[in-house]
C-alpha positions as CSV (number, residue, x, y, z in Angstrom):
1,X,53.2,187.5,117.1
2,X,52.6,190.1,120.0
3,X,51.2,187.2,122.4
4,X,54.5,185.6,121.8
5,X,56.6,188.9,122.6
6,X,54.7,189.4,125.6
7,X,55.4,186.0,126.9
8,X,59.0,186.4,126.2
9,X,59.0,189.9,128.1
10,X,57.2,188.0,130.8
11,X,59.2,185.4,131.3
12,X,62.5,187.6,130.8
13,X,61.0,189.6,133.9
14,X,60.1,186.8,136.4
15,X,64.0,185.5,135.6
16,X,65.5,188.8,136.4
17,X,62.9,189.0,139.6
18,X,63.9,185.4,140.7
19,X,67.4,186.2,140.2
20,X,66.9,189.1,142.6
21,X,65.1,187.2,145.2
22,X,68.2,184.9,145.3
23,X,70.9,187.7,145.0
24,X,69.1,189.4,148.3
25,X,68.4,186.3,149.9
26,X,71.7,184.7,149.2
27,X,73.5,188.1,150.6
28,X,71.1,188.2,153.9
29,X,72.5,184.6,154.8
30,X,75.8,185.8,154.2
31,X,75.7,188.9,156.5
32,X,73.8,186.9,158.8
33,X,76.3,184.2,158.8
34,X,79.2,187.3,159.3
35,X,77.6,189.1,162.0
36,X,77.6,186.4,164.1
37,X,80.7,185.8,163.4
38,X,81.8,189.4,164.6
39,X,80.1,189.2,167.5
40,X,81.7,185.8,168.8
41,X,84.8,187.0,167.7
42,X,84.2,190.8,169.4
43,X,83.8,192.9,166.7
44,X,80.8,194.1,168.0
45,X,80.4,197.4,166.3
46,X,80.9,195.3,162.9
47,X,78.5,192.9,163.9
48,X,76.2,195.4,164.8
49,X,76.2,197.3,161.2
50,X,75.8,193.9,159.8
51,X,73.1,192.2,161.9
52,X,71.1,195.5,161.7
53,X,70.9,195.4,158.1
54,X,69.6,191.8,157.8
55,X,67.4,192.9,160.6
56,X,66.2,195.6,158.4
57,X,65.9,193.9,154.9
58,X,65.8,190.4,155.7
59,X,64.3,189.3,158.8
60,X,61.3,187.8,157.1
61,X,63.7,185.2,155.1
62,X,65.8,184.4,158.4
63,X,65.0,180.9,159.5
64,X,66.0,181.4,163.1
65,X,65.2,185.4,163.8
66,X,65.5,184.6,167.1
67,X,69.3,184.3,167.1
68,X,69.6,187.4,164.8
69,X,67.9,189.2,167.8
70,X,70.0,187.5,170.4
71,X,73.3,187.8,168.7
72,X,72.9,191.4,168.4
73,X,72.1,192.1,171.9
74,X,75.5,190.2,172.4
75,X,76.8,192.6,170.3
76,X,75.4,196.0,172.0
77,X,75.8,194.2,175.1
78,X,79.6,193.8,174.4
79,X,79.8,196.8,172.9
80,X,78.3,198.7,175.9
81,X,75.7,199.9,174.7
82,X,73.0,198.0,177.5
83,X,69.6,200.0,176.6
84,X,70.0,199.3,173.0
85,X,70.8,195.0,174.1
86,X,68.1,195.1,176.1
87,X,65.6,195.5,173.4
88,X,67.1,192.7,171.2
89,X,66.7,190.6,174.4
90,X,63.7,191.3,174.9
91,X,62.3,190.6,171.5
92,X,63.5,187.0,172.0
93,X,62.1,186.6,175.2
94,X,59.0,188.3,174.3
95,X,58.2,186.7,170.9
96,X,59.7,183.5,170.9
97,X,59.0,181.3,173.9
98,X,60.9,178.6,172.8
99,X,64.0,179.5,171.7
100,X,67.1,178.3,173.3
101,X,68.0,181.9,173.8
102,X,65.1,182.9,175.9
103,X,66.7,181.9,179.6
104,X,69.7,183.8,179.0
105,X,68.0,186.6,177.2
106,X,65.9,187.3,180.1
107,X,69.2,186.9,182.4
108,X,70.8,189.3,180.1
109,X,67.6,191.9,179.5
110,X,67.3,192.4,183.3
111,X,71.3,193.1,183.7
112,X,71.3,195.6,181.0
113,X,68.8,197.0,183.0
114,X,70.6,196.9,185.6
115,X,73.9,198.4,183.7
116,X,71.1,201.3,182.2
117,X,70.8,202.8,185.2
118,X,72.8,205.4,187.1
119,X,74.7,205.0,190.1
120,X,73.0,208.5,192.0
121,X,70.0,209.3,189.8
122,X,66.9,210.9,190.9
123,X,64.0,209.0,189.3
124,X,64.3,205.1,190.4
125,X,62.2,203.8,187.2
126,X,65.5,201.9,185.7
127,X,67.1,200.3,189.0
128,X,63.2,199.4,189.2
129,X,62.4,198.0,186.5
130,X,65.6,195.8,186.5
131,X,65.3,194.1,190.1
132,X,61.7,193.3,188.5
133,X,63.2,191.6,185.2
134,X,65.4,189.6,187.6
135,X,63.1,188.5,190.2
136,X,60.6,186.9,187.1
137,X,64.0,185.5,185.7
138,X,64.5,183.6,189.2
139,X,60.5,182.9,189.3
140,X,60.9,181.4,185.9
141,X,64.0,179.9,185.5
142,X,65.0,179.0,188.9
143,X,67.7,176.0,188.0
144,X,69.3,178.0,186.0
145,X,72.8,178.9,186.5
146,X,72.3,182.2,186.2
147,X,69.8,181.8,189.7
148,X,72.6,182.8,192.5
149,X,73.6,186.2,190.5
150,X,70.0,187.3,189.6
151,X,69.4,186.9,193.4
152,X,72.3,188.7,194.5
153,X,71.5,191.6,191.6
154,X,68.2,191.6,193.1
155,X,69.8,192.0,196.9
156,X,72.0,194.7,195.6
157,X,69.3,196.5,194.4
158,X,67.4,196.2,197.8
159,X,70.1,197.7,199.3
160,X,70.9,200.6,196.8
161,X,67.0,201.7,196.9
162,X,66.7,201.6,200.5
163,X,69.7,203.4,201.1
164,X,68.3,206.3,198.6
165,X,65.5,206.3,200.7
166,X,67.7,206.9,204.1
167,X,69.8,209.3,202.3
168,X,66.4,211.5,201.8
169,X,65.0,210.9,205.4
170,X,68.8,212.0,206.4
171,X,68.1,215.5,204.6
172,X,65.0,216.1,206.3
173,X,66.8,215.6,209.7
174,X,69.4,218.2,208.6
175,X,66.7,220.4,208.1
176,X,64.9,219.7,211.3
177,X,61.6,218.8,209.7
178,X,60.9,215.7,212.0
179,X,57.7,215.2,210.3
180,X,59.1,214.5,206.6
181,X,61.8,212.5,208.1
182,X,59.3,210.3,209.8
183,X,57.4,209.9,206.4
184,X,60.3,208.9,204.3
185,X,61.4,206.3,206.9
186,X,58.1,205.2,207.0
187,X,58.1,204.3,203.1
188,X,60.9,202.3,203.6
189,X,59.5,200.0,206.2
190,X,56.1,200.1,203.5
191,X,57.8,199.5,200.6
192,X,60.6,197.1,201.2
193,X,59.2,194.7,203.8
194,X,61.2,192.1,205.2
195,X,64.3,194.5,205.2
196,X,66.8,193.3,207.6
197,X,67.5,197.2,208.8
198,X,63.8,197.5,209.6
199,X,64.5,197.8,213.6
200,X,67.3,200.6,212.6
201,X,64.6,202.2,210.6
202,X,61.9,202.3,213.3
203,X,64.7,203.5,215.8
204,X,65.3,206.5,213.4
205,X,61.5,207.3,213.3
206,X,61.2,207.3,217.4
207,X,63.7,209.4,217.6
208,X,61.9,212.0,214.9
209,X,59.2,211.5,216.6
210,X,60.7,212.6,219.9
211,X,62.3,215.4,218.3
212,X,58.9,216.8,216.9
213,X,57.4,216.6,220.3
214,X,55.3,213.1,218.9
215,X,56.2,211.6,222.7
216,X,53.0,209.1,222.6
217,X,54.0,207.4,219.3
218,X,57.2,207.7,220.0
219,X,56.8,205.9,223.0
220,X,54.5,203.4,221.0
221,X,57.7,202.1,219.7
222,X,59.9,202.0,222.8
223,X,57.2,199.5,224.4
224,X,58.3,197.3,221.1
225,X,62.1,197.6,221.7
226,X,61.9,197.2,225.5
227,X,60.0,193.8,225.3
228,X,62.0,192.2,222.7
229,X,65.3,193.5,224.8
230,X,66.8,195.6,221.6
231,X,67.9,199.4,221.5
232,X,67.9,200.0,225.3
233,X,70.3,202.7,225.6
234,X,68.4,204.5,222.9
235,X,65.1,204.2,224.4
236,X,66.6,205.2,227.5
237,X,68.6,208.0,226.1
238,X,65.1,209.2,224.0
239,X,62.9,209.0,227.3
240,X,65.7,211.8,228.8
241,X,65.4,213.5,226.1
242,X,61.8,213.6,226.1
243,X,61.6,214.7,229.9
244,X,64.2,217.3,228.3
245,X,62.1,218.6,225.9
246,X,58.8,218.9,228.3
247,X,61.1,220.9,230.7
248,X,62.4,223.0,228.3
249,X,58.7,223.5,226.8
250,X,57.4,224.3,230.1
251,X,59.7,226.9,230.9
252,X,58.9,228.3,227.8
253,X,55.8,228.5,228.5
254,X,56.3,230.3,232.0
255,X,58.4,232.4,230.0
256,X,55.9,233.6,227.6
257,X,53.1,234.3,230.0
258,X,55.7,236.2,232.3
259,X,56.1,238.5,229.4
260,X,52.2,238.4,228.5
261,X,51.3,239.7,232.1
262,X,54.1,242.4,231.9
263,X,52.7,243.9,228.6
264,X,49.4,243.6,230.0
């Protein structure tokens, strides 16, 4: 008689835990199925609350997790929130290779990037990372439609480093410390090679260079300009100036001993 109760009780409890599995299962495909139909309608922030709760309690039972992922960086994404999309973006291009998502989640993880980071900002590491994300989009999806903006993302970039870059050189100029100048010009023509304001660079570090009484190098790159026939008012105007500034260290000079022999 007690066998026969406990395979009643048994079988009373593996109904009621079956019947759970399909309630929970049954209301994960029906969030899932809403979420994504709040975030192709707009409703991101709905889609949002709902997609993150079937990310939370269901994602093992989603057939497709993929599309959870990239539906809710559309949502974030829309919603404008870009570090929080890029993460769902890059979960599917990370962990699913072959999803039909990936090429646009990697189009889309690199411009939220891109969107992440500020305009003026001190540390680079965002503006960075994204000009990286869109250059391996390009290198691996380079018929895809998204090709022409990824490469003018990435040229925009270029620009908005290199001009952070002149914008620090330009201080040290201010300043008059010739030296630093040179060095953060310098970085520019290391860093960013085949940068089409790489002659106005190395005319802004010859004329440091004069200025911090560095004539021989200085004159290093003059040689350059003068063969190729570019800049020759400025070398011309820099080899005044450098006569200029021999004068005017010479009489210095006189100057000082003059005094030097008085004291004596």
């Amino acid at each position: 008689m007690m066998r026969i109760v406990l395979l009643t009780l048994m079988v009373l409890v593996s109904g009621v835990s079956a019947k759970k599995k399909f309630d929970k299962s049954a209301r994960c495909d029906k969030n899932y199925t809403k979420g994504i139909e709040a975030a192709l309608a707009g409703k991101n922030s709905k889609a949002v609350q709902l997609l993150s709760n079937v990310r939370l309690e269901c994602i093992g039972g989603i057939e497709n997790p993929d599309s959870l992922y990239y539906f809710l960086g559309e949502a974030y994404r829309k919603g404008k929130k870009p570090d929080e999309a890029r993460l769902e973006y890059r979960m599917v291009v990370e962990e699913y290779p072959y999803s039909p998502f990936r090429e646009e989640s990697a189009y889309r993880m690199a411009y939220c990037s891109y969107k992440a980071a500020p305009i003026k900002e001190r540390d680079s590491k965002t503006i960075r990372r994204a000009m990286r994300e869109f250059n391996t989009f390009a290198a691996d999806f380079p018929d895809s439609k998204w090709a022409d903006t990824a490469k003018m993302y990435v040229d925009t970039i270029f620009t908005r480093l290199i001009d952070k870059e002149l914008a620090n050189a330009r201080y040290y100029e201010i300043v008059e410390q010739w030296d630093a100048a040179v060095i953060y010009y310098r970085s520019i023509i290391s860093e960013f090679p085949e940068n089409p304001r790489e002659d106005f660079v190395r005319l802004q570090i010859m004329k440091n260079m004069v200025n911090g009484f560095r004539f021989a190098e200085a004159r290093e790159i003059m040689k350059d300009f003068t063969s190729r026939g570019i800049y020759a008012n400025e070398v011309k105007s820099q080899e005044s100036r450098i006569d200029f500034l021999i004068a005017k260290q010479e009489k210095e000079n006189k100057r000082r001993l003059r005094r030097t022999k008085s004291d004596a």
